[in-house]
RODO-2510 file (C-alpha; in nm, 4 decimals, decimal comma):
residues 248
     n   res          X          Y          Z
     1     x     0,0000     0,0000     0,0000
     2     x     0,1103     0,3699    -0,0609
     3     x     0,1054     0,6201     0,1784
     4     x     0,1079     1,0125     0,2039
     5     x     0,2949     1,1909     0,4639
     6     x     0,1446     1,5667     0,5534
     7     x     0,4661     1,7148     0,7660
     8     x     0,5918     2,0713     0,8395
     9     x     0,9547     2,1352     0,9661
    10     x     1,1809     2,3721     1,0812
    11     x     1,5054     2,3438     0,8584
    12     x     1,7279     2,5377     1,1253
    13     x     1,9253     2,2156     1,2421
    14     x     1,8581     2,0072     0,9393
    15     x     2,1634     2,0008     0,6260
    16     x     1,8370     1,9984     0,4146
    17     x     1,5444     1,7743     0,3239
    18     x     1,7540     1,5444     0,0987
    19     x     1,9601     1,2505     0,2865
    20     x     2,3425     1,2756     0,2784
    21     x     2,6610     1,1039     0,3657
    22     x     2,6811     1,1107     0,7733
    23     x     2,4574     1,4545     0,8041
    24     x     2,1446     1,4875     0,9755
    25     x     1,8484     1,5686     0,7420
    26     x     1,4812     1,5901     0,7082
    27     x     1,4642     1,2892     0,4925
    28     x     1,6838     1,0841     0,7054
    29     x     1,5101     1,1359     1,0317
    30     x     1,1739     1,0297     0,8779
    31     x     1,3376     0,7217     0,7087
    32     x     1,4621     0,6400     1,1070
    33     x     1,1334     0,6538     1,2316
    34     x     0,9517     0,4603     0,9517
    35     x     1,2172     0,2039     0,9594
    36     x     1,1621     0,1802     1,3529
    37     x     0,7265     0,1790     1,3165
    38     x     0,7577    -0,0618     1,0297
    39     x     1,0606    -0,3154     1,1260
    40     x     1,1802    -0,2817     0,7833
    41     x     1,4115    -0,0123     0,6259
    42     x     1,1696     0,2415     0,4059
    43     x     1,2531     0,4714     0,1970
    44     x     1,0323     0,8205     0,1422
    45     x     0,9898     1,0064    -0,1918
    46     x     0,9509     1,3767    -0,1175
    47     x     0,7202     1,6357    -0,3375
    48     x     1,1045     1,8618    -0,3625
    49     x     1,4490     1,9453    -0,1893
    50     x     1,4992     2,2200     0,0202
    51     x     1,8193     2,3503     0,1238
    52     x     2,0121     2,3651     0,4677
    53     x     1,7788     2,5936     0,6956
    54     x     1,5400     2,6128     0,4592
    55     x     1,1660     2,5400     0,6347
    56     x     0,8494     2,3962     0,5395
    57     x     0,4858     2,5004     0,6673
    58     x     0,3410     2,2023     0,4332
    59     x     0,5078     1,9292     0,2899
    60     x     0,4457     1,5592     0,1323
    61     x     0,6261     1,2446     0,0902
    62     x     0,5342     0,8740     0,0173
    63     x     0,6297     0,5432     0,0946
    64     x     0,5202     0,2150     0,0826
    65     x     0,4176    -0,0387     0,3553
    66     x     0,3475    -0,4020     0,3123
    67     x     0,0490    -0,3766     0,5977
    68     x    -0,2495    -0,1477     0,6360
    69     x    -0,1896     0,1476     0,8895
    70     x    -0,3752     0,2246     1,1632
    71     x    -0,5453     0,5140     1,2676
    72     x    -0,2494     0,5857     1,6052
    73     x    -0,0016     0,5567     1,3160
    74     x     0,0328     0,9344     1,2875
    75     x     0,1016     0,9921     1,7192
    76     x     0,3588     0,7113     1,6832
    77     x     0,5563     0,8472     1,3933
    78     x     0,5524     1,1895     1,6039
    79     x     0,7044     1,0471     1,8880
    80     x     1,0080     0,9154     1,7072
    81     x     1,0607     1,2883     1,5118
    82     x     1,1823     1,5213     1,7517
    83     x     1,0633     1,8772     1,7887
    84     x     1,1575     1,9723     1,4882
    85     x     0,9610     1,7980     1,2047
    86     x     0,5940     1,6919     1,2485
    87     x     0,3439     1,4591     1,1079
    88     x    -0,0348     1,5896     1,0642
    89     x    -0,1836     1,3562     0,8996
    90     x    -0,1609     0,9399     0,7088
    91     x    -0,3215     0,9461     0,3868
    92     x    -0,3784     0,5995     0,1712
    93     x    -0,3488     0,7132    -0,2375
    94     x    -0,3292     0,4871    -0,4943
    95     x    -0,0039     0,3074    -0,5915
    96     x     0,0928     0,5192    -0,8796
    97     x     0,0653     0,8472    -0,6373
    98     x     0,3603     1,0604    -0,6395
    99     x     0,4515     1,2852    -0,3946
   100     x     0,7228     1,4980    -0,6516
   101     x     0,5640     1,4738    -0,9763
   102     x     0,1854     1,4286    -0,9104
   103     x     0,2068     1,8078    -0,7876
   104     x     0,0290     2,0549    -0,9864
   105     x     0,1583     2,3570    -0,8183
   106     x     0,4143     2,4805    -0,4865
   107     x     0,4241     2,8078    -0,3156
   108     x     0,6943     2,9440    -0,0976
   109     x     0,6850     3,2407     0,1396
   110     x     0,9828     3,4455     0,2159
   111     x     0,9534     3,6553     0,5439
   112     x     1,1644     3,9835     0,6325
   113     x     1,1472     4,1061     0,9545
   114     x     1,1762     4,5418     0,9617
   115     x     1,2593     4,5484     1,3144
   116     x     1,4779     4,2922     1,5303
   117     x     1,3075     4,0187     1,6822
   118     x     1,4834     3,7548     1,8945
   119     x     1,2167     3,5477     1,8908
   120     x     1,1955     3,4938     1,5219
   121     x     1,5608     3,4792     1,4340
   122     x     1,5160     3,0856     1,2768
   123     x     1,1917     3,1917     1,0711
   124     x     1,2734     3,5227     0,9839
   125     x     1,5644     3,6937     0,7681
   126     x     1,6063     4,0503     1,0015
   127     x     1,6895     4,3036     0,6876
   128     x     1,9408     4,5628     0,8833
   129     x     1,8473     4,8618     0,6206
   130     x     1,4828     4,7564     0,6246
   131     x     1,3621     5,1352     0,6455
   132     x     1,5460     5,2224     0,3307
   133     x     1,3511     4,9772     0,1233
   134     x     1,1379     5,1052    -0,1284
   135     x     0,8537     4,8116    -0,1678
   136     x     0,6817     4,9692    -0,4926
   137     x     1,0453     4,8865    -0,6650
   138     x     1,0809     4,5768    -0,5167
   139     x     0,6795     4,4878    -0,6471
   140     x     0,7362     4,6126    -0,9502
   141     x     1,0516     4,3899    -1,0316
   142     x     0,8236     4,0965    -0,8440
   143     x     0,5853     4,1484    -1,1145
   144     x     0,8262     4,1626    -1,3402
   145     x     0,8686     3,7852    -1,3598
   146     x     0,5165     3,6482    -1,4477
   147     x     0,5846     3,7848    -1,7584
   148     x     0,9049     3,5205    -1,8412
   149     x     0,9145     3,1381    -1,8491
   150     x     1,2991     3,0900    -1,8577
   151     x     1,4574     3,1536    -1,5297
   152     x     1,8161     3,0936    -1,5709
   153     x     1,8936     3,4257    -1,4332
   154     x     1,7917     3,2921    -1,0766
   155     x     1,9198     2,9346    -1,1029
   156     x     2,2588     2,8523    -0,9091
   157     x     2,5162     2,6891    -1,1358
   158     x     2,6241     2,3365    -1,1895
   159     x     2,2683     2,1632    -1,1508
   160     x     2,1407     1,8803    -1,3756
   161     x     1,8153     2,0138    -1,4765
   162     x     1,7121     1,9376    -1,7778
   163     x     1,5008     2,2857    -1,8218
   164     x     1,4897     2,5969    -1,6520
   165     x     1,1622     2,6962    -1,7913
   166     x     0,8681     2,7598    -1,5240
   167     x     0,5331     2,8618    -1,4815
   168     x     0,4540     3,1238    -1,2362
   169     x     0,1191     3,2347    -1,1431
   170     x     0,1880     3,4343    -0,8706
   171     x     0,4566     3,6626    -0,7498
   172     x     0,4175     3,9703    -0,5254
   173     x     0,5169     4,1292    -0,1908
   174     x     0,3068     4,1552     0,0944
   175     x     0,3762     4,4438     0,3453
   176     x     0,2288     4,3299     0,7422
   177     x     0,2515     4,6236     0,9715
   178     x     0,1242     4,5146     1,2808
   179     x     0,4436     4,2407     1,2539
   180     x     0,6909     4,4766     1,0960
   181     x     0,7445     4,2259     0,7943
   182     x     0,7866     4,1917     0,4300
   183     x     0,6749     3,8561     0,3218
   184     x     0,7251     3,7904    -0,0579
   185     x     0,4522     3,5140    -0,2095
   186     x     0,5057     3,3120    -0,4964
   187     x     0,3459     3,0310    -0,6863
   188     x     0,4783     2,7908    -0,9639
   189     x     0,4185     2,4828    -1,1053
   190     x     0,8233     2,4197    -1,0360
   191     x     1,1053     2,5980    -0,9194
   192     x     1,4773     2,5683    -0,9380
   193     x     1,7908     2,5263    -0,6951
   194     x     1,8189     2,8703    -0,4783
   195     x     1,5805     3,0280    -0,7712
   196     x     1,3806     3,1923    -0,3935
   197     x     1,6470     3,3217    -0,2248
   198     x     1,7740     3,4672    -0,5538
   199     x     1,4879     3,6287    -0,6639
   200     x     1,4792     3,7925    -0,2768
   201     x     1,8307     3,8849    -0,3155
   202     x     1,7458     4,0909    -0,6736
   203     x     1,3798     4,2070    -0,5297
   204     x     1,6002     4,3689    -0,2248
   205     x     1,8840     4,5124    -0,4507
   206     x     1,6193     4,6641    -0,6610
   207     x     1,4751     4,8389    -0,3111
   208     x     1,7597     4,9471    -0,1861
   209     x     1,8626     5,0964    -0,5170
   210     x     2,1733     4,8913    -0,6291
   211     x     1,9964     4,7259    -0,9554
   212     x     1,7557     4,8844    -1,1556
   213     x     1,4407     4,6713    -1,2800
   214     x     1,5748     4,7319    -1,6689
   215     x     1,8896     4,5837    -1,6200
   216     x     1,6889     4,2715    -1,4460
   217     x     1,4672     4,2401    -1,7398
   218     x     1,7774     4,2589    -1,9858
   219     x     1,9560     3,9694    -1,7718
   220     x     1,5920     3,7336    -1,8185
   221     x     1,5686     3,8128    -2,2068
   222     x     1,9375     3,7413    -2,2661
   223     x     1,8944     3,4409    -2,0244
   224     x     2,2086     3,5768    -1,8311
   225     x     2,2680     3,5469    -1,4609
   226     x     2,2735     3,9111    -1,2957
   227     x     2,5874     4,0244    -1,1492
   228     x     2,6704     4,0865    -0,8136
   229     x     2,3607     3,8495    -0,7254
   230     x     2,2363     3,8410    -0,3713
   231     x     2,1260     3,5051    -0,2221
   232     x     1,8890     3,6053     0,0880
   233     x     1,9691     3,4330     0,3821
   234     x     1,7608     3,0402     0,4115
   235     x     1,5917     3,1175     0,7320
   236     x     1,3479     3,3738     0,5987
   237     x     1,2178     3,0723     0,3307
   238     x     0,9306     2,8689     0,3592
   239     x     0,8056     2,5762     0,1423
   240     x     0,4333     2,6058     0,1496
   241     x     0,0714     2,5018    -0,0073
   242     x     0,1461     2,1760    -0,2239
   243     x    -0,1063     2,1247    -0,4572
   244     x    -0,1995     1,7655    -0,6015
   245     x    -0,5648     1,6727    -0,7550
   246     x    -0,6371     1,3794    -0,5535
   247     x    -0,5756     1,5477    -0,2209
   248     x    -0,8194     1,8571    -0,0840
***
């Protein structure tokens, strides 16, 4: 039988979702548990990758299990996770679901926080020259990028995709005063390695006044990456709202 996995995690003390060689990940820590639950080693196929620090708010993997699950499954898995990933709920799909290419769509939230909170310093980037922002720039080069399907400008180097083309349907900054944050929203039916935390990086150059939007449209129609490009920092990102037609 396949399985679904709904989980949310905080990335802080994770090297990443994907496993790796003697490091302490999102993927191996579920694979620990299963393998303890199920008395057989099991292997989870996550719906993407996110990097070192990186968090999720939503998230899905599979697996398969040779027995039907029952309902205390979920309170058992949690009490082999730690604090720092958790399991809401089991969901039985059929045995051609995929949790990585069965999604129709992802969305990831980046959060800047204006003023300096010590209480959000693993979920939120703290942006030192915050009040010299200018957030119409920064919107309008957000904007900018719904109208482009090749993103090669934000892609890091040396990755084996085999296209960089995606489809965004939403990208835009969201301005919360009574928290003091910028929170920038986007929406895709893919995305690439560090294409987020790029796209931050440029959206906060552009605000601060060190890139202007035309030469960030003249680096996506000549497919070039943009120099002097800022990465924004992983704990600001979250991996959010996976869509797949099967689940509600």
């Amino acid at each position: 039988m396949r399985y679904f996995l709904e989980l949310a995690y905080n990335g802080t003390r994770f090297c990443g979702y994907q496993e790796q060689p003697n490091q302490i990940t999102v993927q191996s820590q579920i694979e620990r548990a299963l393998g303890i639950l199920l008395r057989v080693p099991t292997k989870i196929v996550g719906c993407g990758r996110t990097d070192s620090g990186v968090h999720a708010l939503q998230y899905f993997a599979h697996f398969d299990a040779a027995q039907k699950l029952t309902n205390d499954f979920v309170y058992r898995l949690n009490s082999l996770l730690g604090k720092d990933i958790v399991c809401y709920q089991l969901l039985e799909v059929a045995a051609d679901a995929h949790a990585r290419f069965d999604a129709t769509s992802r969305s990831y939230q980046y959060v800047i926080d204006l003023i300096q909170d010590p209480f959000r310093q693993e979920t939120a980037y703290y942006c030192r020259y915050g009040n010299q922002l200018e957030l119409d720039k920064m919107q309008a080069a957000a904007k900018l990028l719904l109208s482009y399907k090749d993103f090669t400008t934000f892609c890091k180097s040396k990755t084996d995709n085999k296209t960089n083309l995606c489809d965004l349907r939403q990208s835009e900054w969201i301005f919360n005063e009574k928290e003091q944050q910028l929170v920038y929203q986007v929406t895709a039916n893919r995305f690439l390695r560090g294409m987020i935390r790029l796209i931050v990086g440029m959206c906060l150059n552009v605000g601060k006044g060190n890139m202007s939007i035309e030469l960030v449209k003249t680096a996506l129609e000549e497919q070039k990456i943009l120099k002097n490009a800022l990465s924004a920092p992983a704990e600001g990102l979250f991996l959010m709202d996976i869509k797949y037609d099967y689940i509600r």
